[in-house]
PDB file of N, CA, C and O in Angstrom, chain B, residues numbered from 101:
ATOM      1  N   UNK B 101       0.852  -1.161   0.000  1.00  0.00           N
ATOM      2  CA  UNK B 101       0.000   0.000   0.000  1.00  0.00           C
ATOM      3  C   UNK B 101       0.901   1.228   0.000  1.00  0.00           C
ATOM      4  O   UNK B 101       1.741   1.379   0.887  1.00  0.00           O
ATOM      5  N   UNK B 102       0.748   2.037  -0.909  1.00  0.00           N
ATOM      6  CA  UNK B 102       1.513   3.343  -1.279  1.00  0.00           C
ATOM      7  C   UNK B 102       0.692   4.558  -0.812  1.00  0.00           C
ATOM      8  O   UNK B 102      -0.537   4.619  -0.822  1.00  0.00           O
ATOM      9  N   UNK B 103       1.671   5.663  -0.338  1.00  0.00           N
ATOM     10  CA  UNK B 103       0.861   6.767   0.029  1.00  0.00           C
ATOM     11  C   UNK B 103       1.530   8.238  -0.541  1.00  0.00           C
ATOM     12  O   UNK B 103       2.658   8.422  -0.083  1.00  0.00           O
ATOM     13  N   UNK B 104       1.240   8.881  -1.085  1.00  0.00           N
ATOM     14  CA  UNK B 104       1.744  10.108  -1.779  1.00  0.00           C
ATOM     15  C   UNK B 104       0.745  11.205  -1.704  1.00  0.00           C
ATOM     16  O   UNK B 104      -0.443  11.005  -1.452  1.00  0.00           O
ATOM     17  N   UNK B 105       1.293  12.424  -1.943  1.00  0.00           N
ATOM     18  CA  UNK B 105       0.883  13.623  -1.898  1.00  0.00           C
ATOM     19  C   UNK B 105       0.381  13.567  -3.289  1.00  0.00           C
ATOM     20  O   UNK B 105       0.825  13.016  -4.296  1.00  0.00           O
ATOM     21  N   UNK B 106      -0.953  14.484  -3.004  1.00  0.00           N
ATOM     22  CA  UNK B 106      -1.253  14.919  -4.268  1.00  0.00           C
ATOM     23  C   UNK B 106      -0.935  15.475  -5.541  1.00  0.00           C
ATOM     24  O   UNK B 106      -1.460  15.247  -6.630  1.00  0.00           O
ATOM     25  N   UNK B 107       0.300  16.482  -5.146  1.00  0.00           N
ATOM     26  CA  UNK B 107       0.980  17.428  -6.004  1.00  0.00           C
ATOM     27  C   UNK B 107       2.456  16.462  -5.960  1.00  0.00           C
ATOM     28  O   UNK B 107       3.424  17.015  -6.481  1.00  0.00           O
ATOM     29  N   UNK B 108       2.625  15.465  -5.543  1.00  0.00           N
ATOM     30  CA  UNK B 108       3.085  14.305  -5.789  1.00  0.00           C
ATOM     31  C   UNK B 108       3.326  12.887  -7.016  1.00  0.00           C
ATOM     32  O   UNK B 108       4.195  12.212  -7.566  1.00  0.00           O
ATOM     33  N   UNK B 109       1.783  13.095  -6.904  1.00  0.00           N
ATOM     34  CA  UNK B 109       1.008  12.030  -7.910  1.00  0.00           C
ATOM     35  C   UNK B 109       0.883  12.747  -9.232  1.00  0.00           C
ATOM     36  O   UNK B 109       0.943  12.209 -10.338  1.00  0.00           O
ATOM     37  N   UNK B 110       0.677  14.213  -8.941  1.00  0.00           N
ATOM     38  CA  UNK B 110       0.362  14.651 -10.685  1.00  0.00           C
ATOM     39  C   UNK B 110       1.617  14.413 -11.219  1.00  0.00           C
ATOM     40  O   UNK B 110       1.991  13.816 -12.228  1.00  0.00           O
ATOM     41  N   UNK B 111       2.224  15.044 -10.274  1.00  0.00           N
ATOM     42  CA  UNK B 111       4.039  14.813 -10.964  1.00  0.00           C
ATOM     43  C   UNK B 111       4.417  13.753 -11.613  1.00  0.00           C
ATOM     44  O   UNK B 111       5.212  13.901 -12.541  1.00  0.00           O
ATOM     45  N   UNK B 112       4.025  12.692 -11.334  1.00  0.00           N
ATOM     46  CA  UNK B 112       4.176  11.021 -11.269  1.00  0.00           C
ATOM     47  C   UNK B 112       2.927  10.324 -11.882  1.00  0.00           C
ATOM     48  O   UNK B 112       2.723   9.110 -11.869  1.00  0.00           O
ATOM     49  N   UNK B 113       2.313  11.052 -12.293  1.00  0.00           N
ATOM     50  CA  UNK B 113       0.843   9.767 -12.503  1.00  0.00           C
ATOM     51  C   UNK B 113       0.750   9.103 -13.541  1.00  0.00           C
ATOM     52  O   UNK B 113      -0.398   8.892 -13.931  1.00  0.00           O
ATOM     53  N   UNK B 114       2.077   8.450 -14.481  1.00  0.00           N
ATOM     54  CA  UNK B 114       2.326   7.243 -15.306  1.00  0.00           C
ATOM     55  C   UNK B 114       2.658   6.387 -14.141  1.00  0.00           C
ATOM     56  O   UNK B 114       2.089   5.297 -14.182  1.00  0.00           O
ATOM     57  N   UNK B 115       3.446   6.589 -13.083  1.00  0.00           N
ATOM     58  CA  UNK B 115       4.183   6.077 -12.183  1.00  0.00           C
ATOM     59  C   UNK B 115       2.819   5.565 -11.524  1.00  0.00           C
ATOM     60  O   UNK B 115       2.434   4.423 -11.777  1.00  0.00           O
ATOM     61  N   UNK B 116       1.889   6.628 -10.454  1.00  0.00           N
ATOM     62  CA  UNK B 116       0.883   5.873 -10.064  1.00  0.00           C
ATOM     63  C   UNK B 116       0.003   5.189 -10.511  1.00  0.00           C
ATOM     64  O   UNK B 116      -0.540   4.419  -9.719  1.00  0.00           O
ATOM     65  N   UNK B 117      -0.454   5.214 -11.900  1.00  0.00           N
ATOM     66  CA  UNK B 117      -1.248   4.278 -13.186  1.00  0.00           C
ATOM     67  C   UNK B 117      -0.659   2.727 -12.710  1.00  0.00           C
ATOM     68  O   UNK B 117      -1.274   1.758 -12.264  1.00  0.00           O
ATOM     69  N   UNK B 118       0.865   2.932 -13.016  1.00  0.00           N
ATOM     70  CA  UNK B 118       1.456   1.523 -13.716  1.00  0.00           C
ATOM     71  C   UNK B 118       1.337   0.944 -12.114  1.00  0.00           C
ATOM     72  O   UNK B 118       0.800  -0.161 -12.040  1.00  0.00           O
ATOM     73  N   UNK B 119       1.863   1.681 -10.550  1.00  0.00           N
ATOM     74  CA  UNK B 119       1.422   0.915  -9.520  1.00  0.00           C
ATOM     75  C   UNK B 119       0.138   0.116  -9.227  1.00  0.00           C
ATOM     76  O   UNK B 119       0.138  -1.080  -8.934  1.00  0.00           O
ATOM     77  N   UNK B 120      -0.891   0.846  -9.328  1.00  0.00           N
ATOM     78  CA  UNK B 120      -2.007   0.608  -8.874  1.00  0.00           C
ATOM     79  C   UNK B 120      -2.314  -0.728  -9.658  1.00  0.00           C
ATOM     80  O   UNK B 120      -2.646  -1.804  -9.160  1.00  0.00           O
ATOM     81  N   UNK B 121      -2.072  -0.332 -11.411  1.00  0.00           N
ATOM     82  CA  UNK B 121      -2.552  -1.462 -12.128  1.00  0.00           C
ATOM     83  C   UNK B 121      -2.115  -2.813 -12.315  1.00  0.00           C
ATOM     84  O   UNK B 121      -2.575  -3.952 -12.392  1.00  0.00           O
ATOM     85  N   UNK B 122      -0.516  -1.904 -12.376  1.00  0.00           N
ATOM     86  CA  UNK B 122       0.791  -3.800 -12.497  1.00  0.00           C
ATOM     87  C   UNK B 122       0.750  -4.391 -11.137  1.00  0.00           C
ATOM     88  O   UNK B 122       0.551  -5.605 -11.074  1.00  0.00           O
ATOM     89  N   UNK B 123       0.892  -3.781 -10.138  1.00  0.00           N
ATOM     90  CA  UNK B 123       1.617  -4.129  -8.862  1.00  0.00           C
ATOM     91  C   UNK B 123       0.045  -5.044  -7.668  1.00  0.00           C
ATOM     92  O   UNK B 123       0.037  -5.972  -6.859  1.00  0.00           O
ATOM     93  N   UNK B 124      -1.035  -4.082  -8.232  1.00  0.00           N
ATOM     94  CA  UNK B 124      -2.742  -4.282  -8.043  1.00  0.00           C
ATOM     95  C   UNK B 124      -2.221  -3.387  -6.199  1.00  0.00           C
ATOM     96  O   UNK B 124      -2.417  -3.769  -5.046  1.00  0.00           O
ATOM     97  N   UNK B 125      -1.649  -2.342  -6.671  1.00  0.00           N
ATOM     98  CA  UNK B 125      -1.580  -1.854  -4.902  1.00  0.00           C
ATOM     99  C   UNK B 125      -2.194  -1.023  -4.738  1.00  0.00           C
ATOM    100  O   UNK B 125      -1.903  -0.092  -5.489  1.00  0.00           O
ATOM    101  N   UNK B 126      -3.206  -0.776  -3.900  1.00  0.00           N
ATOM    102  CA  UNK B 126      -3.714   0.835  -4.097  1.00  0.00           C
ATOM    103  C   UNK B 126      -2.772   1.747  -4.049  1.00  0.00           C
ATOM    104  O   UNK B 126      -1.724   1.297  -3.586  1.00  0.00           O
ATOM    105  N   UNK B 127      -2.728   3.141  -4.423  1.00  0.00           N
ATOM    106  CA  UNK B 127      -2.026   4.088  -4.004  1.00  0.00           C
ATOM    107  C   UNK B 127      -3.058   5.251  -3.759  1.00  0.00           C
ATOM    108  O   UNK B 127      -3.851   5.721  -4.576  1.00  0.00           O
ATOM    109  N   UNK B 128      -2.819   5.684  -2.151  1.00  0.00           N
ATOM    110  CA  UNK B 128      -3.251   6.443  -1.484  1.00  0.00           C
ATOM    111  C   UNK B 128      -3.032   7.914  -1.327  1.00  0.00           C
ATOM    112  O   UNK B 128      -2.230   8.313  -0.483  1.00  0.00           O
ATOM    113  N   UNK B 129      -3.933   9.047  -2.361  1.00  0.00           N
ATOM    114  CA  UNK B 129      -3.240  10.278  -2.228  1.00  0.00           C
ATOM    115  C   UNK B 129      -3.654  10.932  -0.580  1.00  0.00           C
ATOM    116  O   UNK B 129      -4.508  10.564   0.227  1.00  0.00           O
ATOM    117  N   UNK B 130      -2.450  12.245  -0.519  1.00  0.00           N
ATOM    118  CA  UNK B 130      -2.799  12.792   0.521  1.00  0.00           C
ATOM    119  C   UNK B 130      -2.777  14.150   0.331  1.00  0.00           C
ATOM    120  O   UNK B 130      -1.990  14.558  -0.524  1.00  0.00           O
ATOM    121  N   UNK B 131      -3.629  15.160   1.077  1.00  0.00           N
ATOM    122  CA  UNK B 131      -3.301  16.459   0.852  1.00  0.00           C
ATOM    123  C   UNK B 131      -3.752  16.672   2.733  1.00  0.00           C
ATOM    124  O   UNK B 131      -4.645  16.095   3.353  1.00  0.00           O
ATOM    125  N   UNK B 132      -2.646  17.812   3.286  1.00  0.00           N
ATOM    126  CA  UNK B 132      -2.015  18.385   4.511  1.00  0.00           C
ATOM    127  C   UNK B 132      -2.318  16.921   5.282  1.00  0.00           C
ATOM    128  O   UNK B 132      -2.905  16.851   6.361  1.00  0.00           O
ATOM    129  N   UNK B 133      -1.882  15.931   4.638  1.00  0.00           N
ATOM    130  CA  UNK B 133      -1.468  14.359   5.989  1.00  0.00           C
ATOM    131  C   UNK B 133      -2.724  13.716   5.784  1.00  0.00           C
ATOM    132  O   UNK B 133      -2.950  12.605   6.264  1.00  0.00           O
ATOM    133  N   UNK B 134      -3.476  14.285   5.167  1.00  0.00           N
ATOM    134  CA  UNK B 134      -4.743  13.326   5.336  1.00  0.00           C
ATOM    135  C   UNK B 134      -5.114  12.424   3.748  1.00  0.00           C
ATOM    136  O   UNK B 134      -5.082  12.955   2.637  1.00  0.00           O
ATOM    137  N   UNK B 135      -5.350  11.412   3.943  1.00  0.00           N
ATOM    138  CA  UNK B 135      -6.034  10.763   2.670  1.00  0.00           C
ATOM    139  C   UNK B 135      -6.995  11.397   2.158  1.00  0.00           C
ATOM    140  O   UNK B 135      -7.716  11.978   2.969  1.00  0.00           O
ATOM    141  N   UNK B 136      -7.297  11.500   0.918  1.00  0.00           N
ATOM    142  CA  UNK B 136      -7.812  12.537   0.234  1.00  0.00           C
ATOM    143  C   UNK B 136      -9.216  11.420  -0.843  1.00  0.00           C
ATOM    144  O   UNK B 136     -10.428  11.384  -1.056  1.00  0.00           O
ATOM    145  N   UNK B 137      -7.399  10.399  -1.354  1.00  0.00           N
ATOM    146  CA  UNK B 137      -8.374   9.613  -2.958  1.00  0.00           C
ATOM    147  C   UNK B 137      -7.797   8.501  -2.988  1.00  0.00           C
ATOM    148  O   UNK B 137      -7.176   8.276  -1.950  1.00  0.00           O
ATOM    149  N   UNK B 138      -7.754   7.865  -3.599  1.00  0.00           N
ATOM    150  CA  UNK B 138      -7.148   6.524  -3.936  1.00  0.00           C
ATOM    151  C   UNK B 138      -7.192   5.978  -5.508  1.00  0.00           C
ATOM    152  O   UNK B 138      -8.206   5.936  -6.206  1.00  0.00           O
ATOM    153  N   UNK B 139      -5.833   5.564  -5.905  1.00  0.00           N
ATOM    154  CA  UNK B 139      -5.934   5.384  -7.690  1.00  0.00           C
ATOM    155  C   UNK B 139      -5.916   3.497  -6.882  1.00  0.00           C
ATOM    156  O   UNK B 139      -5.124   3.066  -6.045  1.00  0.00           O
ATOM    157  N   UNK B 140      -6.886   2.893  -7.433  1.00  0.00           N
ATOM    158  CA  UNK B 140      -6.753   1.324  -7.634  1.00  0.00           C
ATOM    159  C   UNK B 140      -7.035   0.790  -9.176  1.00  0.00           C
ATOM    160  O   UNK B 140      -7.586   1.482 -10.032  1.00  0.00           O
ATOM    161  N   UNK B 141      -6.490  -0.763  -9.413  1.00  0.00           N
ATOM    162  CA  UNK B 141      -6.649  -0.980 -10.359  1.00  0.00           C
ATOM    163  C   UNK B 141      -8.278  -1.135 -10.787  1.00  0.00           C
ATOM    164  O   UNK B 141      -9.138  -1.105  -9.908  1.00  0.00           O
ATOM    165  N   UNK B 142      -8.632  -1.304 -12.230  1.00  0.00           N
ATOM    166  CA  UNK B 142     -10.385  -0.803 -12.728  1.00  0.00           C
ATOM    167  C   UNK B 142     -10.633  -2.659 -12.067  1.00  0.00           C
ATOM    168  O   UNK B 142     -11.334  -2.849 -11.074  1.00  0.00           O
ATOM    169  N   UNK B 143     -10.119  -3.538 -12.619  1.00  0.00           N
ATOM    170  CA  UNK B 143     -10.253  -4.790 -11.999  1.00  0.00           C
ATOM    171  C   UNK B 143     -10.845  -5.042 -10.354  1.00  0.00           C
ATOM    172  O   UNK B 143     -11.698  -5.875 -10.048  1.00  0.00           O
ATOM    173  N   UNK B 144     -10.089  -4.006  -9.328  1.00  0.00           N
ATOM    174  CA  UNK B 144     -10.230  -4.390  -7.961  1.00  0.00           C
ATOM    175  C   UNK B 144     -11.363  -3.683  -7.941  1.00  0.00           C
ATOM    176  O   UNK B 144     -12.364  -4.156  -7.403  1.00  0.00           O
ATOM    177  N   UNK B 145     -11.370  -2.573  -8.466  1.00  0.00           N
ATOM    178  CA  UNK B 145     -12.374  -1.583  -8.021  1.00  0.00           C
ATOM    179  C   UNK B 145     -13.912  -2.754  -8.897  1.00  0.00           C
ATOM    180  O   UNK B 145     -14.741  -3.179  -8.092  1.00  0.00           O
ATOM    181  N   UNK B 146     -14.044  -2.997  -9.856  1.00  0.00           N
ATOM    182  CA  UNK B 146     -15.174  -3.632 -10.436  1.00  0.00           C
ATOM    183  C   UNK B 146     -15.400  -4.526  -9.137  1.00  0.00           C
ATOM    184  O   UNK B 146     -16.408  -4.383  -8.445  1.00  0.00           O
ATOM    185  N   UNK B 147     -14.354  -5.505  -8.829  1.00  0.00           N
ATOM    186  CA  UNK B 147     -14.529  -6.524  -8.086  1.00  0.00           C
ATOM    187  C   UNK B 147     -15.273  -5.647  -6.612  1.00  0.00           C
ATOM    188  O   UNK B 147     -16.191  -6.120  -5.943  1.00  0.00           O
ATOM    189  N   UNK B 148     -14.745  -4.582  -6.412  1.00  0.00           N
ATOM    190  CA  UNK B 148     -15.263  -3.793  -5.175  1.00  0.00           C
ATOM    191  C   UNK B 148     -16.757  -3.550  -5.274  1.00  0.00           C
ATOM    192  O   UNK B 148     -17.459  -3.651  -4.268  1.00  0.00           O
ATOM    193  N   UNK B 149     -17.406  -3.143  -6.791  1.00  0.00           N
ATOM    194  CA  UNK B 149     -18.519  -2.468  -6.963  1.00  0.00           C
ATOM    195  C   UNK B 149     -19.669  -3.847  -7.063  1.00  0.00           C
ATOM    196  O   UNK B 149     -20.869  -3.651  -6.870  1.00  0.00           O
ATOM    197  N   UNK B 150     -19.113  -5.252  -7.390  1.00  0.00           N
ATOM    198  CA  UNK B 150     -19.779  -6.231  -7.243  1.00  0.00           C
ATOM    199  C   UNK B 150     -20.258  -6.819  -5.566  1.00  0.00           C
ATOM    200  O   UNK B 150     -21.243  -7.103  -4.883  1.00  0.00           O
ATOM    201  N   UNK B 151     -18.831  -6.747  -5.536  1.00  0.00           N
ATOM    202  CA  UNK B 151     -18.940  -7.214  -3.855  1.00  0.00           C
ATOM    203  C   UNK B 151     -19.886  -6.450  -2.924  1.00  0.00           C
ATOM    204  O   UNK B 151     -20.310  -7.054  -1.938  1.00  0.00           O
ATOM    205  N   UNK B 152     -20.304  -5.032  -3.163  1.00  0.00           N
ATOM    206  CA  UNK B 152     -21.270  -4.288  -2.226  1.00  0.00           C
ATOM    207  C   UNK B 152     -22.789  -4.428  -2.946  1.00  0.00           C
ATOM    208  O   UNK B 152     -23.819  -4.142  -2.334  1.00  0.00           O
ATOM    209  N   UNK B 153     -22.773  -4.889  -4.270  1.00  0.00           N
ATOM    210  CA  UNK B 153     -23.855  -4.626  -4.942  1.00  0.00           C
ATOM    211  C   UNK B 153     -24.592  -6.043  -4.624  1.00  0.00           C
ATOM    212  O   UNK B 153     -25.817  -6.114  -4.526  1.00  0.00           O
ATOM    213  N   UNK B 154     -23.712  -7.187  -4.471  1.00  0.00           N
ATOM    214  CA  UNK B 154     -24.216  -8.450  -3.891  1.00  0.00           C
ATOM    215  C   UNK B 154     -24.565  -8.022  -2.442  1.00  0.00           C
ATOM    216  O   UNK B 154     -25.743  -8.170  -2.118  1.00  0.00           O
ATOM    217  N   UNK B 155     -23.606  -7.451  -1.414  1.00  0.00           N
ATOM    218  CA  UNK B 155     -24.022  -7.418  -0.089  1.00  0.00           C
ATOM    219  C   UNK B 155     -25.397  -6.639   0.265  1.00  0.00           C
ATOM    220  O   UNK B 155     -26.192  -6.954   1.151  1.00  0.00           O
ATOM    221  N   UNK B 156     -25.478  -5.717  -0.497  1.00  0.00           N
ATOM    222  CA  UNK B 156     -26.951  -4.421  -0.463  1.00  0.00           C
ATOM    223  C   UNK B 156     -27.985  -5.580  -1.045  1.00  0.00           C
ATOM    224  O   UNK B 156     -29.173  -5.315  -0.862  1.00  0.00           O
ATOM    225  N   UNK B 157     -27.717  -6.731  -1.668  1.00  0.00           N
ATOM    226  CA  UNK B 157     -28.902  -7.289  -1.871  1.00  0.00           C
ATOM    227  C   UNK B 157     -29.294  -8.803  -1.094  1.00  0.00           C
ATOM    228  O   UNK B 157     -30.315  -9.476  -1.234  1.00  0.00           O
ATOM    229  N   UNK B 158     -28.412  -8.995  -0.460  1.00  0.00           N
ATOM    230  CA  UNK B 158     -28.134  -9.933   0.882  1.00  0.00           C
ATOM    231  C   UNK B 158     -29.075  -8.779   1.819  1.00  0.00           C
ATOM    232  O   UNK B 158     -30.294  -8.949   1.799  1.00  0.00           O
ATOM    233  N   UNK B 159     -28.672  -7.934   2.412  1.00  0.00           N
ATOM    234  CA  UNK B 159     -29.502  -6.945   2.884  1.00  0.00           C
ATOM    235  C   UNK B 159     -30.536  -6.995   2.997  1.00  0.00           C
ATOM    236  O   UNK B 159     -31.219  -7.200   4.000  1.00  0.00           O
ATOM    237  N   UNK B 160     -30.860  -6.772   1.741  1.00  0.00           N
ATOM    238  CA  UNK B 160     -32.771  -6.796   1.491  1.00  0.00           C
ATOM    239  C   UNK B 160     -33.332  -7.419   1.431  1.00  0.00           C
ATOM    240  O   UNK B 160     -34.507  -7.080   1.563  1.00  0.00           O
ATOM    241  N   UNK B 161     -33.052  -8.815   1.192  1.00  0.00           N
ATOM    242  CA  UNK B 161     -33.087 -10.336   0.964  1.00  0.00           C
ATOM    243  C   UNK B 161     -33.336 -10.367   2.674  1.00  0.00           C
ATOM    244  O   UNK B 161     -34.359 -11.029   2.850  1.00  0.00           O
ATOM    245  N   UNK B 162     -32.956 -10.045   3.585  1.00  0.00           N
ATOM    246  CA  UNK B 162     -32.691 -10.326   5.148  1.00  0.00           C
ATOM    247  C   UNK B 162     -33.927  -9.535   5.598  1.00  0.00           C
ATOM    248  O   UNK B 162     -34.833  -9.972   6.308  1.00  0.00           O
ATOM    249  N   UNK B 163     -33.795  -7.960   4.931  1.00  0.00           N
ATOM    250  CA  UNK B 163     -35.070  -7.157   5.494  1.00  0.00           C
ATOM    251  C   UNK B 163     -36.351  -7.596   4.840  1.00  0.00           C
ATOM    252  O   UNK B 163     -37.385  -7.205   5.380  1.00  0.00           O
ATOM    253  N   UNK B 164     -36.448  -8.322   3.795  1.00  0.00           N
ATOM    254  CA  UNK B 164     -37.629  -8.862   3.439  1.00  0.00           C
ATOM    255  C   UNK B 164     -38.233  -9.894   4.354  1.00  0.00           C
ATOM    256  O   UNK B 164     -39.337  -9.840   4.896  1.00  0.00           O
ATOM    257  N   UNK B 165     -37.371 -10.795   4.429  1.00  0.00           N
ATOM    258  CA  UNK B 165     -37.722 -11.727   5.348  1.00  0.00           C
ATOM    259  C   UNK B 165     -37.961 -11.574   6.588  1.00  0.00           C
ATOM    260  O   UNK B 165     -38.801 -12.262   7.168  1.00  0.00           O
ATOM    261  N   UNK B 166     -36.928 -10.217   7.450  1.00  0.00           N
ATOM    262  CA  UNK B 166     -37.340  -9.978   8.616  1.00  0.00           C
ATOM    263  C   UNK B 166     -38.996  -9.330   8.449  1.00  0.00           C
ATOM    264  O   UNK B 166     -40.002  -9.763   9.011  1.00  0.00           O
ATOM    265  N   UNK B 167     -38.940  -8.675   7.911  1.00  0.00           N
ATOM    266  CA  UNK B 167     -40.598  -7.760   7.018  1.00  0.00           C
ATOM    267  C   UNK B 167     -42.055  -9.029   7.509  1.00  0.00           C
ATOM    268  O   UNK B 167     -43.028  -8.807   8.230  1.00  0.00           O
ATOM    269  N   UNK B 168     -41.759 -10.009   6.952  1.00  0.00           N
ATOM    270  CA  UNK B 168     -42.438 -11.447   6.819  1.00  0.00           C
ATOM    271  C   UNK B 168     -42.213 -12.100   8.260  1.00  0.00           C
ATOM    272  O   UNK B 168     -43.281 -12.450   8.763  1.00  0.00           O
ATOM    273  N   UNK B 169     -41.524 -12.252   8.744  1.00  0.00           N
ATOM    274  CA  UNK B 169     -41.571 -12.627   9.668  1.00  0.00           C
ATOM    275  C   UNK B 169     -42.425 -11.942  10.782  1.00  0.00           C
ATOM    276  O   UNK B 169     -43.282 -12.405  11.535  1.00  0.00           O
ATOM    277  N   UNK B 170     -41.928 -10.737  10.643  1.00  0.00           N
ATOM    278  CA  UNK B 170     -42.966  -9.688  11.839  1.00  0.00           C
ATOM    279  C   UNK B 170     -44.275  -9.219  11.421  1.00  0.00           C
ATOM    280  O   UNK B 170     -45.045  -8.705  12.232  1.00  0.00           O
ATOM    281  N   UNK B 171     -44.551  -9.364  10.249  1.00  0.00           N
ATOM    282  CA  UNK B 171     -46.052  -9.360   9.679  1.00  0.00           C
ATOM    283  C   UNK B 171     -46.847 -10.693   9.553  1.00  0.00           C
ATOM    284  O   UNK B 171     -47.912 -10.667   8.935  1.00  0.00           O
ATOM    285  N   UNK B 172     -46.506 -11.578   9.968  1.00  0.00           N
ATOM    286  CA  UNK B 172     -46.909 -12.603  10.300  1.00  0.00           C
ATOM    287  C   UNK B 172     -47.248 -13.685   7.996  1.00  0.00           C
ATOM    288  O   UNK B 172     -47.495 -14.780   7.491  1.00  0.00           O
ATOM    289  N   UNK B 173     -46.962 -12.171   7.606  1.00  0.00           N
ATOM    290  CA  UNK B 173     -47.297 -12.416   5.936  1.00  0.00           C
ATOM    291  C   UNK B 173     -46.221 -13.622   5.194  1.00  0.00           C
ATOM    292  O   UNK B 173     -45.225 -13.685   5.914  1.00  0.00           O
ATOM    293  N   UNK B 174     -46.129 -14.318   4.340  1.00  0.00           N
ATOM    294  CA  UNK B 174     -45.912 -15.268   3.798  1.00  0.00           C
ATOM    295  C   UNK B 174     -45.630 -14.505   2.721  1.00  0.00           C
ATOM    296  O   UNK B 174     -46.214 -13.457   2.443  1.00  0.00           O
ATOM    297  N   UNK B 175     -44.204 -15.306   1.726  1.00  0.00           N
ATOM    298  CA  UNK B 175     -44.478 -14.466   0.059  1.00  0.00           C
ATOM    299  C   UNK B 175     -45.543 -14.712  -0.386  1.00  0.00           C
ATOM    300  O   UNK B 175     -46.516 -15.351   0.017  1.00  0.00           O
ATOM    301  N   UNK B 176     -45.258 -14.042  -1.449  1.00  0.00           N
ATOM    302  CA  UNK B 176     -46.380 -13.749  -2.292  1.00  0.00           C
ATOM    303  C   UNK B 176     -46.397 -14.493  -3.438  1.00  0.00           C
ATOM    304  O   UNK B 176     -45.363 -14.602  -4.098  1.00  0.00           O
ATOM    305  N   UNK B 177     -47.442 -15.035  -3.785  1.00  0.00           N
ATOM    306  CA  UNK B 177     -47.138 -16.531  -4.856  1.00  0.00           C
ATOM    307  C   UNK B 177     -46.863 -15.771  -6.141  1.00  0.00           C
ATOM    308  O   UNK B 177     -47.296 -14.654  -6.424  1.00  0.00           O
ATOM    309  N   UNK B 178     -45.857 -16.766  -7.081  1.00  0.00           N
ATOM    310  CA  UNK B 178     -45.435 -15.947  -8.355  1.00  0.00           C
ATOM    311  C   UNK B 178     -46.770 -15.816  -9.221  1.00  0.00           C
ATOM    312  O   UNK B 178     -46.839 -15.057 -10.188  1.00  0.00           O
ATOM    313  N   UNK B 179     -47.879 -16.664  -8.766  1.00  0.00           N
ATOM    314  CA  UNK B 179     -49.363 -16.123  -9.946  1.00  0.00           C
ATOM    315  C   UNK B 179     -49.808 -15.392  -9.541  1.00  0.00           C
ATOM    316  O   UNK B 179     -50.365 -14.694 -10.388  1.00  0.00           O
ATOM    317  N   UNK B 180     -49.977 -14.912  -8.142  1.00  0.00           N
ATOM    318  CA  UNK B 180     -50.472 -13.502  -7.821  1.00  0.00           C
ATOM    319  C   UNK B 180     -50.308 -12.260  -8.382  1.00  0.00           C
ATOM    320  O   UNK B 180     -51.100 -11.404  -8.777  1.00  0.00           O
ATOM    321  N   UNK B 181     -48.299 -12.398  -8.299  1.00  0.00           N
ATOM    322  CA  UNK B 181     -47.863 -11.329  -8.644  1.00  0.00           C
ATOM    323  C   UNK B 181     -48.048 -11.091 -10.598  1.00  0.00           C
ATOM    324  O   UNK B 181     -48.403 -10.032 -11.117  1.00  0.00           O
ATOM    325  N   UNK B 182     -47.784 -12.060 -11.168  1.00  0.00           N
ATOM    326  CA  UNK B 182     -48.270 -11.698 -12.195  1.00  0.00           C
ATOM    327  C   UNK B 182     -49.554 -11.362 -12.495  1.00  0.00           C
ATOM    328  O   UNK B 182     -49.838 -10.751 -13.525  1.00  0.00           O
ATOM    329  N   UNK B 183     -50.503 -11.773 -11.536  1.00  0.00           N
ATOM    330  CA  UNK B 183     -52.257 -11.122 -11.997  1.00  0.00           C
ATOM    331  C   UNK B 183     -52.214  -9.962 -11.471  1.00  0.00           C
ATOM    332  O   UNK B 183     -53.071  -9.110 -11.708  1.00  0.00           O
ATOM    333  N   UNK B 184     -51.264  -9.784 -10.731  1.00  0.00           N
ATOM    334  CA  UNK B 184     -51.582  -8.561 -10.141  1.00  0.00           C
ATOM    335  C   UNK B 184     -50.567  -7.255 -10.917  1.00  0.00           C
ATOM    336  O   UNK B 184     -50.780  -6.069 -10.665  1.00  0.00           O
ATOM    337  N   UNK B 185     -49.364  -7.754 -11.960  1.00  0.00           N
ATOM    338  CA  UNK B 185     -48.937  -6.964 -12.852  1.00  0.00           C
ATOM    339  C   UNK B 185     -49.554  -7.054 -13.788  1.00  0.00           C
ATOM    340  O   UNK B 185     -49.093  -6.193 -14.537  1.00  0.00           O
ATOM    341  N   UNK B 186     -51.055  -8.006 -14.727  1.00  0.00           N
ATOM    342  CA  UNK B 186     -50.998  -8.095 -16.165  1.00  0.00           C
ATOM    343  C   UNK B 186     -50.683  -8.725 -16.807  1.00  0.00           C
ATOM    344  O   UNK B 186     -50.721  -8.521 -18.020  1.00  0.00           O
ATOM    345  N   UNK B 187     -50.122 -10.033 -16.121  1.00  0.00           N
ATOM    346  CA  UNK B 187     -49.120 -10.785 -17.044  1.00  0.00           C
ATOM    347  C   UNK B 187     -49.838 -12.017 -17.513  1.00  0.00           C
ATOM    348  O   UNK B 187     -49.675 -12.677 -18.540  1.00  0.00           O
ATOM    349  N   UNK B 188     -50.760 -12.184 -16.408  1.00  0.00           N
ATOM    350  CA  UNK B 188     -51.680 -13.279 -17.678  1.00  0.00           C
ATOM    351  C   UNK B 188     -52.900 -13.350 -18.637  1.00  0.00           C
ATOM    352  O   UNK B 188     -53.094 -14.360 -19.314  1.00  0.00           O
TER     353      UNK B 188
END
């Protein structure tokens, strides 16, 4: 894990490209000591945007069921829901 200044990185940003992407390290900008941004490779980051997009639906998947559980309600049968969209 790499950490550089901002006015650092512009200076350098073939340098931080080829880290983030060859090496797969993040590199961590900073401006007055503090983390600011982060260059990661498009690979980790996809893999990042999957991994929360599965967990947010684990989530709801959990609050549905908790939903059902405390409403004492049962799903909802798949012919319902289609008579009740139009679909047959």
């Amino acid at each position: 894990m790499s950490e550089m200044t901002v006015s650092e990185a512009r200076a350098r940003l073939a340098d931080v490209v080829d880290l983030a992407r060859v090496e797969h390290d993040p590199v961590f900008l900073t401006r007055r000591g503090r983390r600011v941004a982060a260059v990661i490779d498009v690979d980790q980051l996809n893999d990042l945007i999957e991994s929360a997009e599965d967990l947010a639906d684990l989530r709801a998947v959990n609050a549905a069921r908790a939903e059902m559980e405390s409403t004492g309600k049962g799903p909802i049968p798949w012919d319902q829901v289609k008579a009740d969209l139009g679909l047959l």
